[in-house]
C-alpha positions as CSV (number, residue, x, y, z in Angstrom):
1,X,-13.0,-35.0,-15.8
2,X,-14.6,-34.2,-19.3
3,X,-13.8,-30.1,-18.6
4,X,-12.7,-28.1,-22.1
5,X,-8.8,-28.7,-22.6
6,X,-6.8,-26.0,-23.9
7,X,-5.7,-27.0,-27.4
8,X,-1.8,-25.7,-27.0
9,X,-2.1,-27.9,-23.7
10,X,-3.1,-30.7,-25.1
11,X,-1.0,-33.8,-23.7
12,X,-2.0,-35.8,-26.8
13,X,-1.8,-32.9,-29.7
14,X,1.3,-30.8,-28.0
15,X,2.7,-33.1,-25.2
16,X,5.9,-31.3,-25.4
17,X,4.3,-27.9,-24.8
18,X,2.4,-30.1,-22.1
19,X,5.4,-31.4,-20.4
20,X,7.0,-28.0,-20.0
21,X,3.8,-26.2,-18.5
22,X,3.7,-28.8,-15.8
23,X,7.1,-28.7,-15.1
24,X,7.3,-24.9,-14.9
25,X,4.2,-25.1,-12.7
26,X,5.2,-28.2,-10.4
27,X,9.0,-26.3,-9.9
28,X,6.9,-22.9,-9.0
29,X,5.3,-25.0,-6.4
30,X,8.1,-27.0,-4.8
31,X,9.6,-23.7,-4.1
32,X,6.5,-22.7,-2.4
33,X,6.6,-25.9,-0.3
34,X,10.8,-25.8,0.0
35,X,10.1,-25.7,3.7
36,X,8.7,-29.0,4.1
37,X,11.2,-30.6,1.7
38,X,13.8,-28.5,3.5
39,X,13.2,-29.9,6.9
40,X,12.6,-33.5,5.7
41,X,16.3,-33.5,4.2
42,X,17.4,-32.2,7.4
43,X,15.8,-34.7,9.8
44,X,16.9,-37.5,7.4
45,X,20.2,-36.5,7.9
46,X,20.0,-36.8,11.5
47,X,18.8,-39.8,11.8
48,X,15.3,-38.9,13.0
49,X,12.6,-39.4,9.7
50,X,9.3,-37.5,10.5
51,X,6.5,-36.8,8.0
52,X,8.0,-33.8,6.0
53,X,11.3,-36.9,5.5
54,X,8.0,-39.2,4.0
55,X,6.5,-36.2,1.6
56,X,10.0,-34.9,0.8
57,X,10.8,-38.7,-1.0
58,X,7.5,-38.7,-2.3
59,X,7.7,-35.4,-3.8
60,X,11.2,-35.4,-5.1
61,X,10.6,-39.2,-6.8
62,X,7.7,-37.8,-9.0
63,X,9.3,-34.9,-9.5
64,X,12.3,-36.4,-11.1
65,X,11.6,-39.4,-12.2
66,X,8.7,-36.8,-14.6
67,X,12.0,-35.4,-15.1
68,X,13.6,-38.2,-16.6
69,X,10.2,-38.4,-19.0
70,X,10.4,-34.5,-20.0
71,X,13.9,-35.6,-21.0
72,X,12.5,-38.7,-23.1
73,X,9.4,-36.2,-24.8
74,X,11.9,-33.7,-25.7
75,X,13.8,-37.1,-27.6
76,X,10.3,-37.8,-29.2
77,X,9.6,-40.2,-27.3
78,X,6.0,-38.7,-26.9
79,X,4.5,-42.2,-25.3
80,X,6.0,-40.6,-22.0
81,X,3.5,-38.0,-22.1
82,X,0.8,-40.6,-20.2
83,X,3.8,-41.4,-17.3
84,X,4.3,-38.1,-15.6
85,X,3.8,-37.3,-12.4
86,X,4.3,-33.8,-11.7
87,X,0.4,-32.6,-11.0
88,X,0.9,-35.7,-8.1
89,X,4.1,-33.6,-6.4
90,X,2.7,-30.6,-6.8
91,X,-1.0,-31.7,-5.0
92,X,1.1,-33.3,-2.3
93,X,2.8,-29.7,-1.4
94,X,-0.3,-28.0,-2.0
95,X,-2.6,-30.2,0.5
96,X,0.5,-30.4,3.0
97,X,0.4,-26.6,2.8
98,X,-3.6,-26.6,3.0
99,X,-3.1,-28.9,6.6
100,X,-1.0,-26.6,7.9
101,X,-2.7,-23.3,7.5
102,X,-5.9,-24.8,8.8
103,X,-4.3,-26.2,11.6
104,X,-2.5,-22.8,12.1
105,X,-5.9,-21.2,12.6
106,X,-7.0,-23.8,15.0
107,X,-4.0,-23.0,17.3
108,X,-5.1,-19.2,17.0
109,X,-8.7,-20.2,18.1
110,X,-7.3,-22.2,21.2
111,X,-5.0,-19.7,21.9
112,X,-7.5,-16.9,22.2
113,X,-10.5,-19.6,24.0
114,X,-6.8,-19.3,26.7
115,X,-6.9,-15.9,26.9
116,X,-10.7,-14.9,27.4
117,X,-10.2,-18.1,30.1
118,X,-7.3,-16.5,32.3
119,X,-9.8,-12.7,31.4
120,X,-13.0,-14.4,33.2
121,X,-11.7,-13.2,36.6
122,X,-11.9,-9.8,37.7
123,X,-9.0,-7.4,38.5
124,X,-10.5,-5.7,41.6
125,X,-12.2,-6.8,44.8
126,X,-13.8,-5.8,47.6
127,X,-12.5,-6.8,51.0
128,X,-13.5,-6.7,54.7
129,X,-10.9,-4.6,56.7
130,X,-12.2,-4.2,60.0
131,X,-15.7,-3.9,59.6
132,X,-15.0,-1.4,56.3
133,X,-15.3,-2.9,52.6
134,X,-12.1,-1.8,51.0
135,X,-11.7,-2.1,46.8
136,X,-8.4,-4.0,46.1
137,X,-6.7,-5.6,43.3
138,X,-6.3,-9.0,43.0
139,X,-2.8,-8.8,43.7
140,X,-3.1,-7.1,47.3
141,X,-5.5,-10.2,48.3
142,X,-3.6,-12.7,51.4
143,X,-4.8,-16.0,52.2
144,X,-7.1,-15.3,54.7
145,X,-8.9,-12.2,53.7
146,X,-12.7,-11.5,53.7
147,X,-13.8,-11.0,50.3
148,X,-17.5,-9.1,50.0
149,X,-19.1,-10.4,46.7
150,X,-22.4,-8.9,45.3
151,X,-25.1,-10.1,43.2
152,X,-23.5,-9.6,39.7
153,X,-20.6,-10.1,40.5
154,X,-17.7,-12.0,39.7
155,X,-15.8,-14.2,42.5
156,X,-12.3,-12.8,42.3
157,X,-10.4,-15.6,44.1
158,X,-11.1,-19.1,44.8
159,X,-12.1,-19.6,48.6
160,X,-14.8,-20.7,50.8
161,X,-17.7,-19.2,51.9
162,X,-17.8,-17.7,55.4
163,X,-21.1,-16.6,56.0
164,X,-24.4,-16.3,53.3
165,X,-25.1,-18.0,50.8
166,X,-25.6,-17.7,47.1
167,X,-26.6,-19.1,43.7
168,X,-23.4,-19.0,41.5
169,X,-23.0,-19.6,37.9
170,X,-20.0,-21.6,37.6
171,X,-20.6,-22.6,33.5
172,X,-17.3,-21.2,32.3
173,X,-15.4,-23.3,34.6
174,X,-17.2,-26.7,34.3
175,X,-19.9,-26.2,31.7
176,X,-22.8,-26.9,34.2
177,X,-25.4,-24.6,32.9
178,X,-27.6,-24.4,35.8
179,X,-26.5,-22.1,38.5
180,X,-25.4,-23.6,41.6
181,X,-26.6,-23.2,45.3
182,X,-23.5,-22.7,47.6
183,X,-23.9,-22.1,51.4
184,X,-21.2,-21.5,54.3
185,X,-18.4,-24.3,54.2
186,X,-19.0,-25.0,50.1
187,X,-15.9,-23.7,48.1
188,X,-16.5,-21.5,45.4
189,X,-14.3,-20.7,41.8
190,X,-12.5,-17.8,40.7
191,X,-14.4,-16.3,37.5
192,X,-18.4,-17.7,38.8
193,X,-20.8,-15.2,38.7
194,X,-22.7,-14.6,41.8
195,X,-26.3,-14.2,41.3
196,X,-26.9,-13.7,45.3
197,X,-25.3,-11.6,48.0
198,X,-22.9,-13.8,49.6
């Protein structure tokens, strides 16, 4: 990459020295990763190979096979210097690792985009009891029931509409950004705003 070398960590110069820092730094990092090599053993073992089985031969081939090369340098044989393959084991763990946490955070996002979904409804409503508007929660609501819904408000359940009409906004339920004209007989959606007295 043409980037200043360290002279002590010189592959050419000390490849000895070399060898050793890579190993100690590859070993540091297949711990780190020991998971994923972990649960490849495991699923080779029974007989079911997933993607951690494909990284965990991977890694563990370059690892000891730069073994077998450390061995060789520490013999003299400096040559094996240029046929290591530890910085390979140790970027597989490392982007492996990478995936993971970025996919972790786009499970968190989904999961709270879930949340503030099942939150767009509100927990009371007002309902007609014989001619008098009575505030209830949404679990005291029947099939059946006359629900009263203002301008600015939120449609508690999903029904039908009984008598007005009204312009709802309906955009975090289908993404239509316009609001919608309902009238007597249309349905209407839990969570839509009502921007006219029904």
């Amino acid at each position: 990459m043409g980037l200043p070398i360290i002279d002590t960590l010189n592959m050419h110069k000390h490849p000895l020295i070399y060898t050793i820092v890579l190993f100690i730094l590859t070993t540091a990092f297949l711990i780190y990763g020991f998971d994923i090599i972990k649960n490849g053993i495991k699923n080779l073992q029974h007989r079911s190979p997933n993607m951690d089985t494909l990284v965990m031969i991977g890694v563990l081939s370059s690892y000891f096979y730069s073994i077998y090369g450390m061995i060789l340098i520490c013999k003299g044989q400096n040559s094996y210097v240029e046929n290591l393959y530890f910085e390979s084991a140790a970027i597989v763990i490392f982007f492996i690792k990478l995936g993971r946490y970025i996919d972790g955070i786009s499970k968190d996002k989904t999961k709270e985009a879930i949340k503030k979904l099942v939150q767009i409804t509100p927990n009371n409503a007002i309902i007609k009891v014989n001619g008098e508007e009575i505030e209830v929660t949404i679990d005291e609501i029947k099939k059946g029931d006359i629900i009263i819904s203002h301008a600015g408000d939120k449609i508690a359940v999903d029904g039908e509409i009984t008598s007005g009409s009204a312009h709802l906004d309906e955009t975090f339920i289908t993404g239509e950004s316009k609001p919608i004209s309902k009238n007597i007989g249309n349905k209407v959606i839990a969570g839509s705003i009502n921007y006219m007295d029904i």
